[in-house]
C-alpha positions as CSV (number, residue, x, y, z in Angstrom):
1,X,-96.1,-73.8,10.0
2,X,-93.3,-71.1,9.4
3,X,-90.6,-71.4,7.0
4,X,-88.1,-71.8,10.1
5,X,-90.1,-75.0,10.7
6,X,-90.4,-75.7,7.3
7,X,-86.8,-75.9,6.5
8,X,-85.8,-78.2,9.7
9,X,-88.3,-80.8,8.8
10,X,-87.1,-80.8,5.1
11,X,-83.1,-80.9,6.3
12,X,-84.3,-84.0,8.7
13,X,-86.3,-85.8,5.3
14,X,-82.7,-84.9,3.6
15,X,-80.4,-86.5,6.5
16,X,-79.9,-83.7,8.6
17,X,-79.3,-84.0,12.5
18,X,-79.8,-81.3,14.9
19,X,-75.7,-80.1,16.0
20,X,-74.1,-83.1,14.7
21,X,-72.7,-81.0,11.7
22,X,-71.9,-84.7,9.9
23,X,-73.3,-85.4,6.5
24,X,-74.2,-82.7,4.0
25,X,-76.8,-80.6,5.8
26,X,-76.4,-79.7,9.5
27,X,-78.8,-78.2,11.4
28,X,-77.5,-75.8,14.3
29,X,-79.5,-74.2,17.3
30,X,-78.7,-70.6,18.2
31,X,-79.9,-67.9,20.4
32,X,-81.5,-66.7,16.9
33,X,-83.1,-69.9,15.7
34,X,-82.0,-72.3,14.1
35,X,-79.7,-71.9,11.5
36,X,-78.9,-74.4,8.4
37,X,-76.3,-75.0,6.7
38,X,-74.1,-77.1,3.8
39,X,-71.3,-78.4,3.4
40,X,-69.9,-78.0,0.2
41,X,-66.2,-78.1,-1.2
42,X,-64.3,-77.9,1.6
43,X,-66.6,-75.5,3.8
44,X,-70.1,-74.9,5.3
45,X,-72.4,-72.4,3.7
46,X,-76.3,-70.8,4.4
47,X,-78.6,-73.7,2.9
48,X,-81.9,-72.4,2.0
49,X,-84.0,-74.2,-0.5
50,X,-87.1,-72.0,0.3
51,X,-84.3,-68.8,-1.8
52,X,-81.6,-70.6,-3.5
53,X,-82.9,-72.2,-6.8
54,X,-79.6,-75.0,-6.2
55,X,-80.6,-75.9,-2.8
56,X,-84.1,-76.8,-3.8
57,X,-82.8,-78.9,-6.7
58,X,-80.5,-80.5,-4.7
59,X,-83.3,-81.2,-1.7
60,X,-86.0,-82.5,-4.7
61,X,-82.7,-85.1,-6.5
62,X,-82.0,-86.2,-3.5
63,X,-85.3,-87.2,-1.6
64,X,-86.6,-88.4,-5.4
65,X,-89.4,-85.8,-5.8
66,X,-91.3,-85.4,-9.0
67,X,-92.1,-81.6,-9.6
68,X,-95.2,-80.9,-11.9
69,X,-96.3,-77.7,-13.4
70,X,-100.0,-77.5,-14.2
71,X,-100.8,-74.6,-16.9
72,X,-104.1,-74.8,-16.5
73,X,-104.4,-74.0,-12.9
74,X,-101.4,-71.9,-12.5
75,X,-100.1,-74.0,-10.1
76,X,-96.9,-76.3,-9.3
77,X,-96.5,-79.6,-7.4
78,X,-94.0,-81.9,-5.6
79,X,-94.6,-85.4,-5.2
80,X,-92.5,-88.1,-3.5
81,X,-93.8,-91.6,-4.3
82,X,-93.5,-93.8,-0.9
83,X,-93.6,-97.9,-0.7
84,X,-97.2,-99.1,-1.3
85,X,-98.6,-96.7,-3.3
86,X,-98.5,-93.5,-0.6
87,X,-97.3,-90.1,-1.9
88,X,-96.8,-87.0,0.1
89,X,-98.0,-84.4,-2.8
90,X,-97.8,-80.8,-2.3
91,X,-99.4,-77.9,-4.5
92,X,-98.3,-74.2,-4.8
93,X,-100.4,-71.5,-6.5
94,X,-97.8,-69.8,-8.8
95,X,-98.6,-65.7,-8.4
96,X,-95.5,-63.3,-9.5
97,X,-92.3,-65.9,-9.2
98,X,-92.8,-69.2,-10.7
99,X,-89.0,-70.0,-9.2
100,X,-90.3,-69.5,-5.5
101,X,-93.5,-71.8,-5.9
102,X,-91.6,-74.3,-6.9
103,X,-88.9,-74.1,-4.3
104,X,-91.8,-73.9,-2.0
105,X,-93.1,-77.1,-3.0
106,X,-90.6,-78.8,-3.1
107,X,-90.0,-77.6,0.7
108,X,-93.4,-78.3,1.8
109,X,-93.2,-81.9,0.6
110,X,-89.3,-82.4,1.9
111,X,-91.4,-81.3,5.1
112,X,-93.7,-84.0,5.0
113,X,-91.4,-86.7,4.7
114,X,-89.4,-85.1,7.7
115,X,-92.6,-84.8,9.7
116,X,-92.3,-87.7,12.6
117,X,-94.7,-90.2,12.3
């Protein structure tokens, strides 16, 4: 899947809704792509949690993920415990930027959660 994809399953796991614009993340169609935004104090901004360390945060507080880092293997995780036991986990070898494995994991586990069912 590409990040594109990526990021509009993750803003659906976070609330979003394709051209509604209501809530905090709003999802928008163009000639382009799809482009995502936030709204925060008073106006909408670029939300990107696969770049912006705050977006990702946000995304992992609010959908309840645990992030792991794993020394041993040189890798991250992100894990969101579901009813009954299920977990959506997702792993991210860390290369050259520990930051942007993270915020990938995080991502790719928003992603599950967003996936349909």
């Amino acid at each position: 899947m590409n990040d594109n994809g990526l990021l509009e399953l993750a803003a659906k796991a976070a609330g979003a809704r394709p051209d509604e614009g209501q809530g905090e993340i709003g999802l928008y169609f163009g000639d382009d792509g799809v482009t995502f935004e936030v709204f925060e104090a008073g106006a909408w901004r670029y939300w990107n949690p696969l770049d912006d360390d705050g977006d990702a945060l946000r995304l992992a507080v609010k959908l309840k993920l645990d992030i792991n880092s794993y020394a041993s293997t040189n890798e991250v995780s992100a894990v969101q415990h579901r009813q009954r036991g299920n977990y959506e986990r997702c792993f991210e070898r860390v290369e050259d930027d520990p930051y942007a494995a993270t915020r990938r994991a995080i991502v790719r586990a928003a992603a599950e959660i967003g996936r349909p069912e």
